[in-house]
C-alpha positions as CSV (number, residue, x, y, z in Angstrom):
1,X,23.6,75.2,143.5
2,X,25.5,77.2,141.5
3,X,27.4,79.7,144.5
4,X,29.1,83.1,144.2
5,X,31.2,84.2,147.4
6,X,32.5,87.7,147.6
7,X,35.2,86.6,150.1
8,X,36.8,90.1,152.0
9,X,40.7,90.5,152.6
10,X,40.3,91.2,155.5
11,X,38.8,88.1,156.8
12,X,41.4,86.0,154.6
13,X,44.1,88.1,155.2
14,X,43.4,90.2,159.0
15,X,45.5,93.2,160.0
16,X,47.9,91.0,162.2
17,X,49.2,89.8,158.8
18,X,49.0,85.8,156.7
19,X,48.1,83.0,159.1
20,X,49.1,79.2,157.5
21,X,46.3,78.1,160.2
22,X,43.8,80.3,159.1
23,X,44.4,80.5,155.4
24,X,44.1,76.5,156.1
25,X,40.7,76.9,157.7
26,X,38.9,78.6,155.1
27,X,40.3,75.7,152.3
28,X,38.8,73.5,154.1
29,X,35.4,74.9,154.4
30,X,35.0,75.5,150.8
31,X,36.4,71.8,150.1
32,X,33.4,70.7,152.3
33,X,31.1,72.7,149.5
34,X,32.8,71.6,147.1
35,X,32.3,68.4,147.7
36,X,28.8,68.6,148.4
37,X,28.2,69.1,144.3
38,X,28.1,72.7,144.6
39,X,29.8,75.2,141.7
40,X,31.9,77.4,143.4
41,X,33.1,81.0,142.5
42,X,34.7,83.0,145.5
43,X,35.9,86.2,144.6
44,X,38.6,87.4,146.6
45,X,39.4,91.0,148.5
46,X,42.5,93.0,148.9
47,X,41.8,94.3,152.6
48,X,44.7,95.2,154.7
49,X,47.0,94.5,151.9
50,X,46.0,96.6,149.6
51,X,44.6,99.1,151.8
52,X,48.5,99.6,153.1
53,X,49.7,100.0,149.3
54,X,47.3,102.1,148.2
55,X,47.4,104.6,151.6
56,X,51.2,105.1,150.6
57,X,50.7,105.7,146.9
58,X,47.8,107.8,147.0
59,X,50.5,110.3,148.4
60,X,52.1,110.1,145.0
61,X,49.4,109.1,142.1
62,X,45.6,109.3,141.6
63,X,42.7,107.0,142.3
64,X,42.8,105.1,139.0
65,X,46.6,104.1,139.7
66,X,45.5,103.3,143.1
67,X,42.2,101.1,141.8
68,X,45.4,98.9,140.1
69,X,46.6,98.2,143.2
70,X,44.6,97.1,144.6
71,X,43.6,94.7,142.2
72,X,47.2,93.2,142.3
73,X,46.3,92.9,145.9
74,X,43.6,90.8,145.6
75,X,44.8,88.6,143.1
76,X,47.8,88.3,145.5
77,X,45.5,87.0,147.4
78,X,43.3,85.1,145.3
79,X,46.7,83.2,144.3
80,X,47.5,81.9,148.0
81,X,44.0,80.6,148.8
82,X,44.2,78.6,145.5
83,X,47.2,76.9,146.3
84,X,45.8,76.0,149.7
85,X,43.1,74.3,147.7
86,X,45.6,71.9,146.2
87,X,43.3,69.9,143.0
88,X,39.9,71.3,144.0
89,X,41.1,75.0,142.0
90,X,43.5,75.6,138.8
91,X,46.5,77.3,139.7
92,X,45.6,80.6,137.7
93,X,43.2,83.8,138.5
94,X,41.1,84.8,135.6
95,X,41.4,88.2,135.3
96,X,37.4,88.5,133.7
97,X,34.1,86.7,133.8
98,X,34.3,84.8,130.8
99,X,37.7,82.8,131.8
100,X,36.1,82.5,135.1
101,X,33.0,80.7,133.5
102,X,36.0,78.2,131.6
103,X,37.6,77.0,134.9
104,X,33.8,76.7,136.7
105,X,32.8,73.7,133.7
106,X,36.3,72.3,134.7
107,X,34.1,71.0,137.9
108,X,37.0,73.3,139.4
109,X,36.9,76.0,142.1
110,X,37.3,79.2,140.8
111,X,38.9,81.7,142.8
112,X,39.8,85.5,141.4
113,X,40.1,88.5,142.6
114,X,39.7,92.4,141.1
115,X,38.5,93.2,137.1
116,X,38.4,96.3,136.7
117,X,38.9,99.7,138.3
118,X,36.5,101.8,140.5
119,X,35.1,97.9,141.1
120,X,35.3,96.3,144.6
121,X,35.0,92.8,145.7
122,X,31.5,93.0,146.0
123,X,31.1,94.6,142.8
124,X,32.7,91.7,141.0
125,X,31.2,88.9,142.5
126,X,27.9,90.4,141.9
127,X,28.9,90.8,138.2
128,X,30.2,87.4,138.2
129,X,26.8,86.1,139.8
130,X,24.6,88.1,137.1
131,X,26.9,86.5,134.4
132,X,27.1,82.9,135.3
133,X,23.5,83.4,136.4
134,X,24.4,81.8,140.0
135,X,21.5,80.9,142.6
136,X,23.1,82.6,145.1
137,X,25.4,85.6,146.2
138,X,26.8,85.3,149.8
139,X,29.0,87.8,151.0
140,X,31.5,87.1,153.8
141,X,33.2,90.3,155.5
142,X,34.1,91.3,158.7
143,X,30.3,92.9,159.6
144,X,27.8,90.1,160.5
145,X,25.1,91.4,158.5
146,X,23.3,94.6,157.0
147,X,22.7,98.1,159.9
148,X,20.6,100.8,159.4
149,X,23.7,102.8,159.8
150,X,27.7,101.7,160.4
151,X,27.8,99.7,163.3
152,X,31.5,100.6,163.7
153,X,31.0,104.2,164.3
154,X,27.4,104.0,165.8
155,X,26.4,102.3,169.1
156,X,22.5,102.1,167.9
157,X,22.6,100.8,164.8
158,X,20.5,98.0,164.4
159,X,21.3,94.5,162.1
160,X,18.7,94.4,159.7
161,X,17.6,90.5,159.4
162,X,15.8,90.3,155.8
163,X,15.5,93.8,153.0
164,X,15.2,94.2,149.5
165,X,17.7,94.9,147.1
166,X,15.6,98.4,146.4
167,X,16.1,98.8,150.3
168,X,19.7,97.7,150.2
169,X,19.9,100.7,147.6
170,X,19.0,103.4,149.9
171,X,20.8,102.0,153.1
172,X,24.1,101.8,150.4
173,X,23.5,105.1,148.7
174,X,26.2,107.4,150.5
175,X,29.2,104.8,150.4
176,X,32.7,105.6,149.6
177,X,33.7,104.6,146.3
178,X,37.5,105.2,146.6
179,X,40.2,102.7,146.0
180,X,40.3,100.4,148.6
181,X,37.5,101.7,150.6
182,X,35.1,99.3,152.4
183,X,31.5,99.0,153.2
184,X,29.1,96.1,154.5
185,X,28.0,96.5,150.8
186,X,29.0,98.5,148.3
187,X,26.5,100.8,146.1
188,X,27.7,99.4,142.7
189,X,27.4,95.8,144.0
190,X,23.9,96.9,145.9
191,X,22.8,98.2,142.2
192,X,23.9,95.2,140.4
193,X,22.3,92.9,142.9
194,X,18.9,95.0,142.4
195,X,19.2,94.9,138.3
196,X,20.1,90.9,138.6
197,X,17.5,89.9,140.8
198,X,20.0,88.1,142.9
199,X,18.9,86.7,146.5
200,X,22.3,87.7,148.6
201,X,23.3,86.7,152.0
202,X,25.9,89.3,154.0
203,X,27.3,86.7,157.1
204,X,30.7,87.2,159.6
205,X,33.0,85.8,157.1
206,X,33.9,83.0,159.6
207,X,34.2,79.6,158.1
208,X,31.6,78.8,160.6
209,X,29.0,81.5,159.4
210,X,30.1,80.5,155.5
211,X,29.1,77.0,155.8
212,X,25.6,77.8,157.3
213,X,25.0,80.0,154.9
214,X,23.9,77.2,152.8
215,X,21.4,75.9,155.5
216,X,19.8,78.8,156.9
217,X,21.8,78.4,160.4
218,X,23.3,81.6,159.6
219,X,23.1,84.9,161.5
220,X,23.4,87.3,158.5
221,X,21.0,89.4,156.8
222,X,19.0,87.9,153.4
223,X,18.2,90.5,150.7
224,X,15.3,89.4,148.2
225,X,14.9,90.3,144.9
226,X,12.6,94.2,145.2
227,X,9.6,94.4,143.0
228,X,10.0,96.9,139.8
């Protein structure tokens, strides 16, 4: 299968700051689908990282300065996985969908981070999925699925197990779009995913959860194509 991940920061990269161990963990997971023949994009997140940057600038600058942050931030990131993949990735982030197709028929995983501004994680690997036309989209982040309403602020909100990307839209709707915001998905990314057709898994972006999103073990939430 031909996989997109949209990989958050804050999973790679949590608040405590870089772990070796777990920076090590997550390699090794996406060796394991690597070497089960898949093709491998994983789009990378700026998280804590950039979220820090961009809290402190936005004191000084606007939102598009602060979209370029956080971009550096998540190629930052982008650039530490890869080297923990040793030979399984090229030692470069493309910076657009087109280089990124390149590495993929190099039988290489490709890792990258941010494109363009105003465009989250989610947002690009979604993009990245419609371009290369990928079977799946799986995003990993720190919510174990899609709620009827944020889980982090309400005690009732309920994980929804399977939706449609035209559902996805109105649950996605009212989200942030601010430089370095966060949401279990994005409305840009929820749009894009609609207009694509792609099926999309959102799992706990554990390396645990990542690899049984391939076999169904996971405890995410699938969204299906909607009908037109």
């Amino acid at each position: 299968m031909k996989l997109v991940f949209a990989l958050g920061g804050s999973v790679i990269m949590p608040k405590e700051g870089p772990s070796l161990e777990n920076i090590k963990k997550y390699a090794e997971v996406f060796k394991k689908i690597k070497d089960l023949k898949h093709d491998l994009c994983i789009v990378v997140g700026g998280g804590y990282t950039a979220r820090n940057y961009i809290s402190i600038a936005r004191e000084f600058s606007n939102e598009a300065f602060c979209d370029e942050i956080g971009i550096l931030s998540t190629r930052m990131n982008s650039m530490v996985l890869i080297s923990a993949l040793g030979d399984y990735s090229i030692k470069k982030v493309p910076e657009n969908f087109k280089e990124a197709e390149l590495m993929l028929n190099l039988n290489k995983i490709v890792v990258m981070g941010g494109t363009h501004p105003a465009h989250t994680t989610d947002a690009v690997a979604a993009s990245l999925a419609e371009y290369i036309d990928a079977d799946l989209l799986i995003i990993a982040t720190n919510v174990d699925g899609v709620y009827n309403k944020d889980p982090n602020k309400y005690n009732d909100a309920k994980k929804i197990k399977t939706l449609t990307s035209k559902e996805l839209l109105n649950i996605t709707s009212s989200s942030s779009i601010n430089a370095g915001s966060s949401s279990i998905v994005d409305p840009l990314a929820s749009k894009i995913i609609d207009r694509a057709k792609l099926k999309t898994i959102v799992i706990k972006g554990t390396p645990e959860e990542i690899l049984n999103s391939l076999s169904d073990r996971h405890n995410g939430t699938i969204i299906l194509p909607g009908e037109d």
